[in-house]
C-alpha positions in Angstrom: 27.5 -16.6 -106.7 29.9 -13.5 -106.2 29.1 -11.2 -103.2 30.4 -7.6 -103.0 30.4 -5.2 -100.5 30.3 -1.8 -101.8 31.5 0.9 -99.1 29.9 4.5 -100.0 26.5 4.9 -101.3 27.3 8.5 -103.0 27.4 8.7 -107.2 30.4 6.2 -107.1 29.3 3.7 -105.0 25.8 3.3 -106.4 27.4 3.1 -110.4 29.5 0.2 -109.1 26.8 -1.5 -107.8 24.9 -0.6 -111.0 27.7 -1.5 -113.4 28.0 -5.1 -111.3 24.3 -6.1 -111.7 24.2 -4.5 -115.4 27.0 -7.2 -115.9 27.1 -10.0 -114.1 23.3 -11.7 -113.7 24.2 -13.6 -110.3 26.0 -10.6 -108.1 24.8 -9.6 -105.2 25.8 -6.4 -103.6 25.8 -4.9 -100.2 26.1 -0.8 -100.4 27.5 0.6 -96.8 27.5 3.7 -95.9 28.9 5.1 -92.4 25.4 7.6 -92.4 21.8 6.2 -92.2 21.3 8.3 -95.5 21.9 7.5 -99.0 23.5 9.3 -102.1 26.9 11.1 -100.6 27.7 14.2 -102.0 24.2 14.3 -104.0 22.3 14.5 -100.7 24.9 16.3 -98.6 26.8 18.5 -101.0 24.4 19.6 -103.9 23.2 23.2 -102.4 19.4 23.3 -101.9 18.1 25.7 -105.0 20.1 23.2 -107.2 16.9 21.0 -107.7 17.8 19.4 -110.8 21.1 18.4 -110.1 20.0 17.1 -106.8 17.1 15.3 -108.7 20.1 12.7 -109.6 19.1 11.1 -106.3 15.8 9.3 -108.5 18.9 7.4 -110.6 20.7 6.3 -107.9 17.8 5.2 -105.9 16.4 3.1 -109.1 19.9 1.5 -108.0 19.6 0.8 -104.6 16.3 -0.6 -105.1 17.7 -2.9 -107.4 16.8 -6.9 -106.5 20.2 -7.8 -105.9 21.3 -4.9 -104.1 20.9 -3.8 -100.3 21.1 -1.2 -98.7 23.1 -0.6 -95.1 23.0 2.4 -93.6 24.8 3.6 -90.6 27.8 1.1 -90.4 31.0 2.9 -90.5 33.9 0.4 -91.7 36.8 1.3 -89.8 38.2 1.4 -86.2 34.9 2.8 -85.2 33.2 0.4 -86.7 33.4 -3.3 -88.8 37.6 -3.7 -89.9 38.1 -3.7 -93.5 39.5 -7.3 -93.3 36.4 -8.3 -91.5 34.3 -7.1 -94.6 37.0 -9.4 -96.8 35.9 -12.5 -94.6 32.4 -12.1 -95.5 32.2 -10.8 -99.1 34.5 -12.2 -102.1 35.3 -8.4 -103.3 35.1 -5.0 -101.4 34.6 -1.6 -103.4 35.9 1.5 -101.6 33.7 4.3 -103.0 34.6 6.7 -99.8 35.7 10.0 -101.8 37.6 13.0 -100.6 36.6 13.9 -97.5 39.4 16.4 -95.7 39.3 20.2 -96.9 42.6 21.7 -98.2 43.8 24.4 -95.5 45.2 28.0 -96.3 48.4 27.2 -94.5 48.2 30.9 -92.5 48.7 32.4 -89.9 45.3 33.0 -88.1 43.5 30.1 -90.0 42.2 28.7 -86.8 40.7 31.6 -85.4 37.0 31.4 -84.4 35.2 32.7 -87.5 37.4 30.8 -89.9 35.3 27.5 -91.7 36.0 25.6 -94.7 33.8 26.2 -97.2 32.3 22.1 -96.6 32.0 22.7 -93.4 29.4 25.2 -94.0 27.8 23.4 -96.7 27.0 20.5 -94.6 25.1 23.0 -92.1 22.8 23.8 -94.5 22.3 20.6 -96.1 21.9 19.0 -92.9 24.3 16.8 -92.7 24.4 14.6 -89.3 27.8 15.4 -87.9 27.4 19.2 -88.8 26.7 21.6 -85.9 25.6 25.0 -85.9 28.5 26.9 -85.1 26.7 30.5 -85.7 28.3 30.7 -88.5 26.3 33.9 -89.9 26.2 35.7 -86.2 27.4 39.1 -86.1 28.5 38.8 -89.4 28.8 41.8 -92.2 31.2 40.8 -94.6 32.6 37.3 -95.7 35.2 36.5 -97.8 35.1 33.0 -99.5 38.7 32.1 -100.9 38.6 30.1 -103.8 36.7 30.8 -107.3 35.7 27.1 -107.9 31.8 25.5 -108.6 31.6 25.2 -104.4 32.9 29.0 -104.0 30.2 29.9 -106.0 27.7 27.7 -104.2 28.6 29.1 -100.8 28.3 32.3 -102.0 25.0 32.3 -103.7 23.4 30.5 -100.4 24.4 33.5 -98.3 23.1 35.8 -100.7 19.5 34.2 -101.5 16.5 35.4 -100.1 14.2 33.5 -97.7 11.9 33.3 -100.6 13.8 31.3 -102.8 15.4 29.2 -99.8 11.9 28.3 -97.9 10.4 26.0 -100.7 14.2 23.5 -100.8 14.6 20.9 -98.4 17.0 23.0 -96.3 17.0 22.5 -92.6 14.8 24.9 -90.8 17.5 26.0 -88.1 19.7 26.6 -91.2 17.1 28.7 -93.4 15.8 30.9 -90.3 19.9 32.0 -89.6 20.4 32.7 -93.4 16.8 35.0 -93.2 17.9 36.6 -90.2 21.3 37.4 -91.4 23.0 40.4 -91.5 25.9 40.1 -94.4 25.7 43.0 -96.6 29.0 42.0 -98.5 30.3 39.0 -100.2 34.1 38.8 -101.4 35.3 35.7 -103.6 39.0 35.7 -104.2 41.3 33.7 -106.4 45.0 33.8 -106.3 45.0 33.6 -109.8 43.2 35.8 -112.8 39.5 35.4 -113.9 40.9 34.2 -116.8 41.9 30.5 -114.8 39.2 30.3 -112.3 37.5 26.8 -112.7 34.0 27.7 -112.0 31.3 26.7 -114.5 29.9 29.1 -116.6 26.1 28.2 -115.3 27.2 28.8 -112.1 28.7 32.0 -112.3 25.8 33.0 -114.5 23.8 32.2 -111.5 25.0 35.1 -109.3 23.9 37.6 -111.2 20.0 36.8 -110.9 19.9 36.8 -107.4 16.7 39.4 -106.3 18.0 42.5 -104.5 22.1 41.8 -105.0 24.4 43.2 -107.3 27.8 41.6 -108.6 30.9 43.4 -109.6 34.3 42.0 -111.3 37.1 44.1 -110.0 38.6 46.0 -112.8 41.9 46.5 -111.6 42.4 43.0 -111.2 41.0 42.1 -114.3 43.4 44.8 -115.9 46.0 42.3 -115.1 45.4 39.4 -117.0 46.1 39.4 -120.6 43.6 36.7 -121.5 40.9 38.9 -120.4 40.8 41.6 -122.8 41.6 39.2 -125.8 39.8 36.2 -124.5 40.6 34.6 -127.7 42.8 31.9 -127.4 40.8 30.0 -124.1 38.9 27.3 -124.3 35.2 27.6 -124.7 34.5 27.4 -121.4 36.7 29.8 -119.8 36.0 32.1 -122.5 32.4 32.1 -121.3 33.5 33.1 -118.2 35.4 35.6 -119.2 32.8 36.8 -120.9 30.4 37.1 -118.5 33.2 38.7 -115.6 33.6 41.5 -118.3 29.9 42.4 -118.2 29.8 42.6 -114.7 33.1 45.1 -114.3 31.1 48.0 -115.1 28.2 46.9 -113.5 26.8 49.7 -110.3 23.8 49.5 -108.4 23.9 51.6 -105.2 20.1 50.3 -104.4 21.2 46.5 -103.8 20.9 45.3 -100.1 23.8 43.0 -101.1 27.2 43.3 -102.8 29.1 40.3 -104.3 32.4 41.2 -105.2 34.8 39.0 -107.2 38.3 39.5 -106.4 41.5 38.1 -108.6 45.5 38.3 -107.9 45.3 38.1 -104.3 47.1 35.4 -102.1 46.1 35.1 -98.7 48.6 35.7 -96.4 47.2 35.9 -92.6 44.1 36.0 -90.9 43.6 38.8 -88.9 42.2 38.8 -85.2 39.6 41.7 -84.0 37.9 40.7 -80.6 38.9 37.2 -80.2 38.0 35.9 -83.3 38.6 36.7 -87.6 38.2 40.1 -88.4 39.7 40.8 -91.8 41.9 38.8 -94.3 45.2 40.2 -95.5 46.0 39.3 -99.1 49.2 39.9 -101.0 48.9 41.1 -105.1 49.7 38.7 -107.2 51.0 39.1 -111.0 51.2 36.5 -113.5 54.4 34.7 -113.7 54.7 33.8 -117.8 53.7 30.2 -117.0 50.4 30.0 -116.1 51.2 31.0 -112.1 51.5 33.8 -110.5 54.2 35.7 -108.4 54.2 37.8 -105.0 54.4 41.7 -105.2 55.3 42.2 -101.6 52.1 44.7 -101.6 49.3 44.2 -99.9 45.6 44.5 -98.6 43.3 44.1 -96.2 39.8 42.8 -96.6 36.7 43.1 -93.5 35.6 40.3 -92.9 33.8 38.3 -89.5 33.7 35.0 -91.9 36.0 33.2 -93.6 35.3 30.5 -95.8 37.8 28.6 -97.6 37.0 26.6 -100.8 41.1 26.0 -101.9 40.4 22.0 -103.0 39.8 18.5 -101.2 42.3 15.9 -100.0 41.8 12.2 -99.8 41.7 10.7 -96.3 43.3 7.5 -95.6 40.9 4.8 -95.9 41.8 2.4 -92.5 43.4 -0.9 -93.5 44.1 0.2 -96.9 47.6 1.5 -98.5 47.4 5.5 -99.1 49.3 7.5 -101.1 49.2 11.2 -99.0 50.8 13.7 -102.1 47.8 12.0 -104.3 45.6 11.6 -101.8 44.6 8.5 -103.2 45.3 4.3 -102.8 47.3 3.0 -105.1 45.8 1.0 -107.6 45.8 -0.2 -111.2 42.6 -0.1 -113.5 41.1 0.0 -109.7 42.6 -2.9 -107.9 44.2 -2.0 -104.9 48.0 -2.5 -104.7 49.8 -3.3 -101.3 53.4 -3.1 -102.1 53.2 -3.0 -105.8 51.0 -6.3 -106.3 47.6 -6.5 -106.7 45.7 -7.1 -103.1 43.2 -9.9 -104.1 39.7 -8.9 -103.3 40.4 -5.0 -102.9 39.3 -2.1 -105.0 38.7 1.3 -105.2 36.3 3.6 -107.4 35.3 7.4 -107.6 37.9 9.9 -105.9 39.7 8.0 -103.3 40.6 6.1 -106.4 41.3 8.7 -109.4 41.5 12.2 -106.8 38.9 15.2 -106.3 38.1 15.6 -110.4 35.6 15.8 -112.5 31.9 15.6 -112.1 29.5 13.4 -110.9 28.7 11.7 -114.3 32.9 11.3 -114.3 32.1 8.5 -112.0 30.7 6.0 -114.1 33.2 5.7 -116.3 35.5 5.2 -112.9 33.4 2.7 -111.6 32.8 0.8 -115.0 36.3 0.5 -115.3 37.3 -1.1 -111.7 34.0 -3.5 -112.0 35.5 -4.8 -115.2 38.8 -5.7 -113.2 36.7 -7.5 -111.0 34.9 -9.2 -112.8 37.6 -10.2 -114.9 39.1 -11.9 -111.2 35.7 -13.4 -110.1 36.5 -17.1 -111.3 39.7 -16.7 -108.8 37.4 -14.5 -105.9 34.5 -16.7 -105.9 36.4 -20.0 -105.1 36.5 -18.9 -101.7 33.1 -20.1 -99.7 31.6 -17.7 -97.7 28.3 -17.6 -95.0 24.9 -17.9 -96.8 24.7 -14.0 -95.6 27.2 -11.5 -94.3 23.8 -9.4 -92.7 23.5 -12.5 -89.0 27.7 -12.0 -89.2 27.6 -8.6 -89.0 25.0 -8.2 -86.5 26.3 -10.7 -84.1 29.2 -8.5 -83.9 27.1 -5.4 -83.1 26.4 -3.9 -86.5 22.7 -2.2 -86.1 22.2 -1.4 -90.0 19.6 1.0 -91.2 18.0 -0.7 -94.2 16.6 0.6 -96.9 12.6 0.4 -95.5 14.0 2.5 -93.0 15.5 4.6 -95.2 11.9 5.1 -96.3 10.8 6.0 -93.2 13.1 8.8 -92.9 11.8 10.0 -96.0 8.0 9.8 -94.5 9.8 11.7 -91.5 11.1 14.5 -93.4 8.1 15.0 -95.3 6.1 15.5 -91.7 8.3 17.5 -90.5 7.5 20.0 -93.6 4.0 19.9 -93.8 4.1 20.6 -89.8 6.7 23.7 -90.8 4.0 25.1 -93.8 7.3 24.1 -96.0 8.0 20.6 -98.5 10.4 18.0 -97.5 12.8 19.4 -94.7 16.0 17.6 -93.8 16.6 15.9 -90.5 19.4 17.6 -89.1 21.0 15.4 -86.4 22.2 11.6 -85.5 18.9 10.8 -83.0 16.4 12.6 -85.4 17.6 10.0 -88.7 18.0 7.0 -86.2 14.9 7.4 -84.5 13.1 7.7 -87.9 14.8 4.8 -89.8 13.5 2.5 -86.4 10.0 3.3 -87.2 10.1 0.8 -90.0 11.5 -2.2 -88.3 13.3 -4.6 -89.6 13.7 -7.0 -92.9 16.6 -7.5 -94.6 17.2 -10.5 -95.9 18.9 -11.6 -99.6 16.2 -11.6 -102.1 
């Protein structure tokens, strides 16, 4: 009988473990995850008003329900937590499904001054992720910039626009939803380095801007001016001709009566953060032109932009998975058709899916074809990985040792939790916020874990 450990219970993580019972009848499979939650990125990335993408959570759940698969919730693998090789000792095959999870910096001067957040860091204060804390993020504030002109960009920036009216029926924590109503941002500046002609947001998304209540959008002309591929849109792709498309309606677009203003900027490279009262007061940007090969070139003229936040949305970077090999300009481990390689050869027992494996692309449905592939190397090495005995179950191993798992019942109970706390609030489900909440919730249930 082959065991698997599968570390990450986000879109990768639960397609490997659905790809492994899909193909092998006799697998069972432990999913870890390092918080008492499941689903990753779905759960803790996916903004609030995005309720069908978010609704992905009732396929990946069918997954974790699974016979043959387990949930463990809450046990970090790592220094802090059970070694990599210890997992090895007690399953035949480990999975690393543990994504991107450090932001891409600006690289400026002033980029550390109070007021200055990657965009995920925000993201994860309104979805309620554990380890987020309320910084304040919106106090004070008037004017934001958000550099970047990618799908989360546009996230970031529609959340700080909505209206507690469309926020109060998502499952948005209640700390985070009464400091977006009380808010005082009046103006909303995405940039891009480059032209609207190359940003990478999807054209739903942008589309999605201009139908916020009470908020207008504008596409800077000027900046538009400079791209050639945006008056004869012609030779892009569908996609970014969509775009395009729909920037070009929104240059001419004026509406003095909006509370809000969303501007979106193109052509300007951020240069330094700039300090007014201890903490980010503006961003200075430097023109940019187009270069003739799809980049773009310094002007040595520039401009100033108000702003008391700063959020940047410039890319993710892999984070070295501990015990593994790690490849930093990648930001991935090395592998081959998702075996790990140490040194060039194949590490018997080790593999990686989802980004940590292929990089921060593509979208979520991207990951099944990811974690089809690297099950299919394993499988292919189980007659070799399953001559190895191994205890009846790693669950009494891991606990002797000090492992406390939440399991799936009490991920249930966290659910019940969450759906209190909203009826209590007048709202629907609304997210526990913190470590002691979650924990204190999953304990309700008890225990019962054992293999079916």
């Amino acid at each position: 009988m082959l065991r698997v450990a599968v570390v990450g219970s986000g879109p990768s993580g639960c397609y490997t473990a659905q790809h492994l019972v899909q193909l092998d009848p006799g697998v069972r499979v432990d999913v870890l995850d390092r918080l008492p939650c499941p689903y990753g990125l779905v759960r803790y990335g996916v903004a609030p008003d995005h309720e069908k993408i978010k609704s992905l959570q009732n396929g990946l759940r069918t997954v974790l329900e699974h016979e043959r698969v387990r949930f463990l919730g809450a046990v970090p693998v790592g220094p802090d937590g059970v070694p990599a090789a210890r997992l090895r000792e007690l399953y035949h095959a480990v999975v690393f499904c543990v994504g991107a999870a450090a932001d891409r910096r600006l690289g400026v001067p002033g980029e550390d001054l109070p007021g200055s957040w990657s965009a995920t860091e925000f993201v994860s204060w309104y979805s309620a992720h554990p380890d987020a804390a309320d910084a304040g993020f919106l106090r004070g504030v008037r004017s934001v910039v958000v550099v970047g002109v990618g799908n989360v960009a546009v996230d970031v920036t529609r959340m700080l626009a909505r209206g507690t009216r469309e926020l109060r029926p998502t499952d948005m924590p209640h700390a985070a939803l009464t400091a977006l109503a009380a808010s005082g941002v009046t103006r909303i500046h995405m940039v891009g380095r480059r032209g609207p002609s190359q940003a990478r947001f999807t054209t739903k998304e942008l589309r999605e801007l201009g139908t916020l209540p009470d908020t207008a959008v504008q596409a800077d002309a000027d900046d538009a001016a400079l791209d050639p591929a945006f008056d004869d849109p012609s030779g892009l792709s569908p996609p970014r001709r969509r775009n395009v498309e729909v920037l070009r309606g929104w240059t001419a677009q004026h509406r003095p009566d909006a509370r809000r203003l969303i501007r979106l900027r193109f052509f300007l490279r951020p240069v330094e953060l700039l300090a007014r009262d201890g903490r980010v007061g503006a961003v200075r940007f430097e023109r940019t032109v187009p270069d003739g090969l799809g980049g773009v070139t310094g002007t040595g003229r520039f401009e100033d932009i108000e702003a008391q936040l700063v959020l940047r949305s410039v890319g993710y970077l892999g984070v070295p998975p501990a015990g593994l090999p790690f490849d930093a300009v990648t930001g991935t481990v090395p592998h081959l058709a998702g075996r790990v390689l140490r040194g060039g050869a194949v590490a018997p027992g080790e593999y990686v899916a989802g980004w940590i494996k292929r990089g921060p692309t593509g979208v979520i449905g991207t990951n099944r074809s990811c974690a089809k592939e690297t099950v299919t190397s394993l499988l292919e090495d189980a007659p070799s990985l399953t001559a190895r005995p191994l205890p009846a179950d790693p669950l009494p191993a891991l606990r002797a040792e000090g492992v406390d798992p939440v399991l799936w019942r009490g991920w249930q109970s966290i659910e019940r939790a969450e759906s209190r706390l909203g009826a209590s609030l007048g709202r629907g489900v609304v997210k526990l916020a913190d470590w002691p909440s979650l924990l204190a919730a999953a304990r309700e249930a008890g225990d019962a874990a054992a293999w079916p």
